[in-house]
FILOLUM-192458 format. One record per residue (C-alpha): x, y, z; residue number from 1; residue in one letter. Coordinates in steps of 0.05 Angstrom, whole numbers, plus 5000, padded with zeros to 4 digits. Layout:
BEGIN
PT  east  north    up  num  residu
PT     X      Y     Z  NUM       A
...
//
This chain:
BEGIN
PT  east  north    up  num  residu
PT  1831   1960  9356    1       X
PT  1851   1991  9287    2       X
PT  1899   1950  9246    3       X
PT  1943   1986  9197    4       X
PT  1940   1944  9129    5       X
PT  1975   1970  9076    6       X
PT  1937   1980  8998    7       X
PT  1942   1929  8949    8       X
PT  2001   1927  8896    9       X
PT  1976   1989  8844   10       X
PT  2004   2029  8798   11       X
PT  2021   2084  8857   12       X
PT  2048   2085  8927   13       X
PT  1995   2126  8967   14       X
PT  2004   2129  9044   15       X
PT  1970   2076  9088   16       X
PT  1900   2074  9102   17       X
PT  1882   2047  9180   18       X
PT  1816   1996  9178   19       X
PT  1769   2016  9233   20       X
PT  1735   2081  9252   21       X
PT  1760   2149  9221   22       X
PT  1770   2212  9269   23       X
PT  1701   2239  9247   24       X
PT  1670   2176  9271   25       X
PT  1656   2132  9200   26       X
PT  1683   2058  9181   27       X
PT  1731   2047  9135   28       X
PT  1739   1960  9128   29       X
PT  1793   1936  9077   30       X
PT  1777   1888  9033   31       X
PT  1711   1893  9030   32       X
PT  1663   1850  8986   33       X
PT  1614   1879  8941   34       X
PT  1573   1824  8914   35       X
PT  1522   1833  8977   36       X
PT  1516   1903  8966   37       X
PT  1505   1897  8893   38       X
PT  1428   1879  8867   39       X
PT  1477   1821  8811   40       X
PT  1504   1785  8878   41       X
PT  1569   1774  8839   42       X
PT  1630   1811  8842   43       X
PT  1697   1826  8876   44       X
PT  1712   1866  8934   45       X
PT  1728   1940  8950   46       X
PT  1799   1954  8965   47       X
PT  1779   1999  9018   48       X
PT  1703   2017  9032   49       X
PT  1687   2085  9067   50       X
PT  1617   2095  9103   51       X
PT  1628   2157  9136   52       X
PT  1583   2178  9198   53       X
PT  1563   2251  9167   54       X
PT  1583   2301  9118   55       X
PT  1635   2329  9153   56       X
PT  1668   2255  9158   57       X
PT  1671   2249  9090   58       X
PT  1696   2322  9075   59       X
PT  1754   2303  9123   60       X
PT  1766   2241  9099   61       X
PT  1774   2263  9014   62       X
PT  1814   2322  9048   63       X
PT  1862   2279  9077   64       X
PT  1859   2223  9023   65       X
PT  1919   2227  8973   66       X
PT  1895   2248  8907   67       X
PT  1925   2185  8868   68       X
PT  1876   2141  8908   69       X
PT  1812   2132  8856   70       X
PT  1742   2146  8893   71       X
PT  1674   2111  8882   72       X
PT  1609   2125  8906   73       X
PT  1567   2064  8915   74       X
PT  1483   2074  8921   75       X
PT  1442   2010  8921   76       X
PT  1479   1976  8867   77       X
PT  1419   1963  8816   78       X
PT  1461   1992  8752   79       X
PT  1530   1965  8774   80       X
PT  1573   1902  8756   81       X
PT  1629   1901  8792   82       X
PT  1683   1854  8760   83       X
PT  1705   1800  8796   84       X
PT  1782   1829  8812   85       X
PT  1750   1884  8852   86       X
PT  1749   1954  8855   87       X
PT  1812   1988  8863   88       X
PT  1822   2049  8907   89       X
PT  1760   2078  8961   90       X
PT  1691   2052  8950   91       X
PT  1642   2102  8996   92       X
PT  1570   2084  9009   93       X
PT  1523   2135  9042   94       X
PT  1481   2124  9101   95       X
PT  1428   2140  9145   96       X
PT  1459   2201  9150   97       X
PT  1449   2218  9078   98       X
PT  1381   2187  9068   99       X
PT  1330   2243  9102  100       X
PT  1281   2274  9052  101       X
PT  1235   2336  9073  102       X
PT  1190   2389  9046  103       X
PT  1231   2455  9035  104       X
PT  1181   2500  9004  105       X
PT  1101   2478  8977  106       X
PT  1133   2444  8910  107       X
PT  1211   2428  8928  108       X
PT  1239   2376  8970  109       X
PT  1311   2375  9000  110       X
PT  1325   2305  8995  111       X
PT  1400   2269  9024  112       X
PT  1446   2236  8972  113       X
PT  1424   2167  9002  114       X
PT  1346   2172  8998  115       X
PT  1317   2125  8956  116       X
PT  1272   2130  8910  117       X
PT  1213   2104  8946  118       X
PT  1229   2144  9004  119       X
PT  1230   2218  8957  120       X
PT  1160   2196  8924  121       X
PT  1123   2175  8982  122       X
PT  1147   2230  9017  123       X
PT  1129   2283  8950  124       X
PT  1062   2249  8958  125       X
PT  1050   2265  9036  126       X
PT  1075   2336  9017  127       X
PT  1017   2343  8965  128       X
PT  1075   2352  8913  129       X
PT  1060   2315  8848  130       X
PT  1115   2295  8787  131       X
PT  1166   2259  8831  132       X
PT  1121   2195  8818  133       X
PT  1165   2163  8775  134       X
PT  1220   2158  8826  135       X
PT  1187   2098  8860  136       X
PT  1201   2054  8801  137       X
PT  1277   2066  8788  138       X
PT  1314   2018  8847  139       X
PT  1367   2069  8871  140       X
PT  1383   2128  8912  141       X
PT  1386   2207  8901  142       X
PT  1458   2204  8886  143       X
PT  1457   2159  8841  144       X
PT  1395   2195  8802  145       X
PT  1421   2252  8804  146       X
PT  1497   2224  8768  147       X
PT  1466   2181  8721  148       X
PT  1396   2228  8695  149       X
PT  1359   2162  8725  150       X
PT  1297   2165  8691  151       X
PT  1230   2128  8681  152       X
PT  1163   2132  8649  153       X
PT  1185   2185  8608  154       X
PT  1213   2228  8658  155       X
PT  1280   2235  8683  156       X
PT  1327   2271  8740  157       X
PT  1331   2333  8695  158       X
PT  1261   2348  8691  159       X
PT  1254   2355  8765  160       X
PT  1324   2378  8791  161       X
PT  1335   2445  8818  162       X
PT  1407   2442  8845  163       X
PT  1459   2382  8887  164       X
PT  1511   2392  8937  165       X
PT  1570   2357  8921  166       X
PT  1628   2330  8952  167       X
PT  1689   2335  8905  168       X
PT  1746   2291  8905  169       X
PT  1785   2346  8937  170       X
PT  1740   2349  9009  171       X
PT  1698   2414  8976  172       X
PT  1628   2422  8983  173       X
PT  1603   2452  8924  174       X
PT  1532   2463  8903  175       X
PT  1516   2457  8830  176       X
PT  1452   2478  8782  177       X
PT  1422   2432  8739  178       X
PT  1452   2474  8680  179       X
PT  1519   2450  8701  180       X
PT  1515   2379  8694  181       X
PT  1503   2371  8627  182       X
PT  1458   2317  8624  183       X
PT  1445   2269  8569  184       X
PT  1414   2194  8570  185       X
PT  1438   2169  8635  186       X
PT  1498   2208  8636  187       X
PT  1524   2268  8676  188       X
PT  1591   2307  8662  189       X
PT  1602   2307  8745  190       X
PT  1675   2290  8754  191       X
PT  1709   2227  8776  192       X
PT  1703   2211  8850  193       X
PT  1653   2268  8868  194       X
PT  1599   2247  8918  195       X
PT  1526   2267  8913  196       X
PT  1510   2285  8988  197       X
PT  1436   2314  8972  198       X
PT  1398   2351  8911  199       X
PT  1326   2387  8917  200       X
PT  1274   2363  8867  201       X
PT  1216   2410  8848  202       X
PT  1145   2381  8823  203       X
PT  1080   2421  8828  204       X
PT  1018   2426  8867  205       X
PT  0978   2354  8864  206       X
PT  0930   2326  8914  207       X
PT  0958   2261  8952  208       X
PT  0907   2213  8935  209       X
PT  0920   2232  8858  210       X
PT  0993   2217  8868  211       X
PT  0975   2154  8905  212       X
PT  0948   2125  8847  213       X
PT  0996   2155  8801  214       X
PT  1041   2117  8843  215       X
PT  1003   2051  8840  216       X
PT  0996   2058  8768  217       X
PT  1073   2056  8756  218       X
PT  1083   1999  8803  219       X
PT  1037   1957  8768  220       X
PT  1063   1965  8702  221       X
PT  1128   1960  8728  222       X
PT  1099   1891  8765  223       X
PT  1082   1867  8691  224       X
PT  1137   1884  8650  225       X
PT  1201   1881  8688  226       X
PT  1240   1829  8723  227       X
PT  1228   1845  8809  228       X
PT  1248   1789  8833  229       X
PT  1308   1765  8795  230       X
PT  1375   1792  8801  231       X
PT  1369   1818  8743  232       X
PT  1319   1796  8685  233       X
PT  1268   1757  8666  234       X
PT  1229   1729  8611  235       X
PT  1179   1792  8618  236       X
PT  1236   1839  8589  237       X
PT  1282   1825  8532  238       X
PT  1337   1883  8557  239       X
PT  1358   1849  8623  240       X
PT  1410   1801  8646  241       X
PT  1398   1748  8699  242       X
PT  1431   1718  8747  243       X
PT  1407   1650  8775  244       X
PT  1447   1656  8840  245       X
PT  1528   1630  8813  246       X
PT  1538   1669  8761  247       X
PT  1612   1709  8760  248       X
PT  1609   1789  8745  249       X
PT  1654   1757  8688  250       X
PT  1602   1713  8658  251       X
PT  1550   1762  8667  252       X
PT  1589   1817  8624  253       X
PT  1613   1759  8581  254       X
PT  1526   1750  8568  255       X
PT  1525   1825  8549  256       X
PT  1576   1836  8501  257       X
PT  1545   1766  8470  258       X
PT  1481   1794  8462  259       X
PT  1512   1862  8436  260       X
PT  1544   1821  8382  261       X
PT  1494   1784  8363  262       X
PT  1452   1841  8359  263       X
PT  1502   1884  8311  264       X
PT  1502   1814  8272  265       X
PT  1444   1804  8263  266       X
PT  1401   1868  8259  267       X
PT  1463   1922  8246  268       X
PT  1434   1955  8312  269       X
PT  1494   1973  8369  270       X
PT  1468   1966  8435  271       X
PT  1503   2008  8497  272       X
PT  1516   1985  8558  273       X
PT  1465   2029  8607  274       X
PT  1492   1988  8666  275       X
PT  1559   2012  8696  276       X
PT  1621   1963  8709  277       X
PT  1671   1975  8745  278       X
PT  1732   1956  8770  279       X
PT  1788   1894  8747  280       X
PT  1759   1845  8708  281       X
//
């Protein structure tokens, strides 16, 4: 049975949300910790979080939302700190529903806003479509790609992006060219609280076996030079934080902006953040 539970104390009253299933059949769970859903483990919890059962769910549900209420899309989590007073407002994470990839013409897949990586390359490679390769090595799905330019062995999200649909704040599904994102070094000019609900990459003609090893290639270097294992760093690579298993989102940061200092300090060199954080520290 759905319970009515009214928002946390914030700077608005909105109308109150009901934890269970939404009319269009998704889950919406109140209080709702991150930290498991996060590659850091660390974190506070989602004020509301929203998986909704198909598009249409979540077009109803930002229809009906009130506009005060902040909105969050959450992919796999592997560029995120979420500080440890949570996330204020609607967290939504994509499913199943959002995570089918397939060929659309001889170079272009249509691929959902919650595909990952691996799942876009390996299926580029079945397709015979070669240059989506270096999407197996960037931990993440489409949507978040396609918001942040997610890029790797010197390629990135604008050199294979044709168009996304998009899910504005508003409910509106909108469908955008790569032109209008205006994409620089992990950024996108997408607005606050739209949702990435698919994209179609184009690559060009390659033979499967070629893109296999292509594949293998990146993997391996990947294998010898970055941290897979930890959560997130390692001795291999200087530019990533760790954390042993206890760490706080807080202490984490805290590491960051020490190493940032230092850094300025030391060499006169300002280092940015490339990792996201949200929410109340």
């Amino acid at each position: 049975m759905a319970q009515a539970i009214p928002l946390k104390a914030s700077e608005v009253e909105v109308p109150r949300l009901r934890s269970g299933r939404t009319e269009g059949g998704g889950k919406l769970t109140a209080d709702a910790p991150l930290a498991p859903l996060v590659w850091f483990k660390a974190g506070g919890a989602a004020e509301w979080l929203f998986e909704p059962k198909d598009l249409a769910d979540l077009r109803a549900f930002l229809a009906d939302l009130d506009r005060q209420v902040p909105v969050m899309a959450l992919g796999l989590g592997s560029n995120l700190i979420v500080r440890d007073g949570g996330v204020p407002g609607v967290v939504v994470r994509l499913g199943k529903a959002f995570a089918r990839v397939q060929k659309r013409d001889a170079t272009t897949l249509d691929c959902g806003g919650g595909a990952s990586g691996i799942l876009v390359s390996s299926t580029a490679r079945d397709a015979g479509i070669a240059g989506l390769e270096f999407l197996r090595s960037i931990p993440g799905t489409v949507g978040g790609f396609v918001r942040m330019n997610g890029g790797a062995y010197r390629r990135e999200v604008k050199d294979i992006l044709v168009d996304c649909d998009v899910v504005l704040r508003s409910g509106e599904l909108v469908t955008l060219p790569l032109a209008a994102l205006g994409y620089s070094y992990r950024h996108s000019e997408l607005p606050d609280g739209a949702i990435v609900v698919a994209a179609r990459f184009r690559g060009a003609p390659g033979e499967p076996q070629a893109i296999q090893a292509e594949m293998d290639r990146i993997s391996a270097s990947r294998e010898a030079s970055q941290p897979l294992r930890s959560k997130t760093g390692s001795e291999k690579h200087t530019n990533f934080l760790i954390n042993t298993g206890s760490a706080t989102a807080g202490e984490i940061e805290a590491l960051g902006e020490d190493v940032r200092r230092r850094v300025r300090e030391s060499q006169g060199v300002e280092l940015e953040w490339e990792i996201q954080r949200v929410g109340r520290k």
